[in-house]
C-alpha positions in Angstrom: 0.0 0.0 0.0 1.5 3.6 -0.8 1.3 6.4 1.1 -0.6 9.2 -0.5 -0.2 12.9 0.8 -3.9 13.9 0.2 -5.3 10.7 1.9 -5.2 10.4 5.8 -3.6 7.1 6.7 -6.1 5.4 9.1 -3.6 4.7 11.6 -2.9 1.4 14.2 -6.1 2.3 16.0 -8.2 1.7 13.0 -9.5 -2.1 13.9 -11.6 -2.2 10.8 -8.8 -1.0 8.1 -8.8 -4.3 6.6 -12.3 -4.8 6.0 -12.9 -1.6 4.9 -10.1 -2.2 2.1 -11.1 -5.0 0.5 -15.4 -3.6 0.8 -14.7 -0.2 -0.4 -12.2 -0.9 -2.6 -8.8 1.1 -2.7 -7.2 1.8 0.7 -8.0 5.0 2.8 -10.9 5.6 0.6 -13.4 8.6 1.6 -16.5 7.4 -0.1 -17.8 4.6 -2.0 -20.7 4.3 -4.9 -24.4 2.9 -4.2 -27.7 3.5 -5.9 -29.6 6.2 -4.8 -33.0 4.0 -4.2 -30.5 1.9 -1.6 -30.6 5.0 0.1 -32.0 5.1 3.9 -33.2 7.2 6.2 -30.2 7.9 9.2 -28.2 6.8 6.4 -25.3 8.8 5.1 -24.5 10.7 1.6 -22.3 13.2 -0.3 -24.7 16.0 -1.3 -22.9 19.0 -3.2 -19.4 18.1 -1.5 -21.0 18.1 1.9 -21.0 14.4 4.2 -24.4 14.5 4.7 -26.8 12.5 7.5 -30.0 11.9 5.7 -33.1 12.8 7.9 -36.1 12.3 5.2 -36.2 10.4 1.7 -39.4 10.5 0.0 -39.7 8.6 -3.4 -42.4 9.8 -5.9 -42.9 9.6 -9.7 -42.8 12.6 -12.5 -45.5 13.6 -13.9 -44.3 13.9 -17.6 -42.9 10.5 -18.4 -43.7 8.2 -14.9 -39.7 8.1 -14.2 -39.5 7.1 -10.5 -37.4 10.4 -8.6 -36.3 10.0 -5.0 -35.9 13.2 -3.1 -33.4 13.3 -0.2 -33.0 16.2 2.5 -30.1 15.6 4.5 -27.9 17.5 7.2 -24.2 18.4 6.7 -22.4 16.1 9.7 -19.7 19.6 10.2 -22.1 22.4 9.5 -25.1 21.4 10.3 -26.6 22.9 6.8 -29.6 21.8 5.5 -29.7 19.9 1.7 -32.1 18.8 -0.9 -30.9 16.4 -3.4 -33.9 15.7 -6.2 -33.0 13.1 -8.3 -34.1 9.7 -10.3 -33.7 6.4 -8.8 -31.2 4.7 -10.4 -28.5 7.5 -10.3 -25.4 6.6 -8.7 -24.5 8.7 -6.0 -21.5 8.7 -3.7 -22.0 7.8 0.3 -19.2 8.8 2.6 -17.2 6.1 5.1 -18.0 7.1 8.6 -16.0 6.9 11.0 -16.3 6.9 15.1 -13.3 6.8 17.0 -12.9 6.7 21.1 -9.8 8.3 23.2 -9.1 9.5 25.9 -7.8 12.6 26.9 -4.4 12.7 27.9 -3.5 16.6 27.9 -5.0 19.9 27.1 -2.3 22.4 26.6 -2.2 26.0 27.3 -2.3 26.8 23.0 -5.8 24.6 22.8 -4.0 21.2 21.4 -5.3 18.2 22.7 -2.9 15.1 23.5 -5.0 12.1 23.2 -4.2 8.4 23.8 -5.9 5.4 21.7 -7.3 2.1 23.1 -4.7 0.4 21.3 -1.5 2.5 23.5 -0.4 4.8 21.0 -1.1 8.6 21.3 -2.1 11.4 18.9 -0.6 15.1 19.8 -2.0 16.4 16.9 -6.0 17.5 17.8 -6.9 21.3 17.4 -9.7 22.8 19.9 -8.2 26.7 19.4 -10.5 29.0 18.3 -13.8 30.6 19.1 -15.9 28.1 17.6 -14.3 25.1 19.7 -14.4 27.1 22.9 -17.5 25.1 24.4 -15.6 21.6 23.8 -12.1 23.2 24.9 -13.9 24.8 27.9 -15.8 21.7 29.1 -12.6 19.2 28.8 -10.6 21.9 31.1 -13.5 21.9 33.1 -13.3 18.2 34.1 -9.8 17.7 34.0 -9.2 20.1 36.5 -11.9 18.2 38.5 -9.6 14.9 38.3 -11.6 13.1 35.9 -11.2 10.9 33.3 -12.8 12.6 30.1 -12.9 10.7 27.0 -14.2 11.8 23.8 -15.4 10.8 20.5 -14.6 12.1 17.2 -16.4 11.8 14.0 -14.2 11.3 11.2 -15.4 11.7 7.6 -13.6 12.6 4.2 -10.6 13.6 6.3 -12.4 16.1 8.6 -12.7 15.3 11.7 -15.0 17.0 14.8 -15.6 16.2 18.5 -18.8 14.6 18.7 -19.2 13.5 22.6 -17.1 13.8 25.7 -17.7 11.7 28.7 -15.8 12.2 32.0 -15.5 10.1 35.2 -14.8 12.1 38.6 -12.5 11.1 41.5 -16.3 10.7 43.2 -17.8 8.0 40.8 -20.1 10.4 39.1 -20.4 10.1 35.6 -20.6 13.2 33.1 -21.8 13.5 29.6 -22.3 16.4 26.7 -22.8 15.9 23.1 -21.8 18.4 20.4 -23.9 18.7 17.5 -23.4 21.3 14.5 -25.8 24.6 14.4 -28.5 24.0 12.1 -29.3 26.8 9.7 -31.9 27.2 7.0 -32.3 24.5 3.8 -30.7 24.8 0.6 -32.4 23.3 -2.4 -30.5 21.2 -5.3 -32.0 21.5 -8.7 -33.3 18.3 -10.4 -30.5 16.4 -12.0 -31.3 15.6 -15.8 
């Protein structure tokens, strides 16, 4: 297998490289092909270069020549945008590989990078929380740590992006803690049909 810049290897934590490989064909891929009427609901797809959860799929027929159309409103997994795909059943369409990975959180430092360490022993120094609009995430891990816990979080990992999705934490007292992260969700953006 060759390394290629643009492509993220997976990594020794990644137990399901393999199987991935030889399913979605090449190595480290981002997104494989499928049929948009195998399509479902909670389901996952590529709409105008967005990963894309899929929260409604309605199928219907045109009116002019009977063709069978599916339409698909989804929600951008990073953004939390709203899309409308309208388009006939047999289309090919691309569907992302999703990925959910859990580590724990070994270091915050002073700059906002996070040091985290994988279920397998190695470690990844290499997480970003800086900025404003990671400052609830970066907040509530400081938060915990300095409370002696043991916070552990999960990132989604999707076409090479990656975003905190959950962080757990277990206090010196047994009590448990939990907050999720979702995206902001803003107004829908229609597709035109696809001819």
């Amino acid at each position: 297998m060759l390394w290629r810049p643009e492509i993220r290897p997976s990594g020794p934590y990644d137990t399901n490289r393999l199987q991935r490989e030889s399913y979605y064909g090449e190595p480290g891929a981002f997104s494989y092909s499928s049929q948009a009427c195998a399509l479902r609901v909670r389901g996952h797809l590529i709409m105008k270069s967005h990963a894309c959860k899929i929260t409604n799929l309605k199928t219907g027929t045109t009116k002019s020549d009977e063709k069978k159309i599916i339409r698909i409103r989804g929600t951008d997994l990073f953004s939390g945008e709203k899309l409308e795909y309208i388009l006939p059943a047999e289309t090919a369409v691309k569907v992302p590989v999703v990925n959910i990975y859990k580590y724990r959180v070994l270091m915050l430092r002073e700059y906002g990078a996070l040091t985290l360490g994988d279920p397998m022993g190695g470690s990844r120094p290499d997480v970003n929380v800086r900025g404003e609009e990671l400052k609830a995430e970066r907040d509530t891990i400081y938060e915990w740590m300095m409370k002696n816990g043991d916070v552990r979080l999960e990132l989604l990992n999707v076409m090479g992006r990656e975003r905190i999705i959950k962080i757990t934490a277990t206090l010196d007292s047994g009590e448990e803690l939990e907050r999720e992260f979702r995206p902001n969700v803003s107004k829908l953006t229609r597709t035109p049909k696809e001819e």
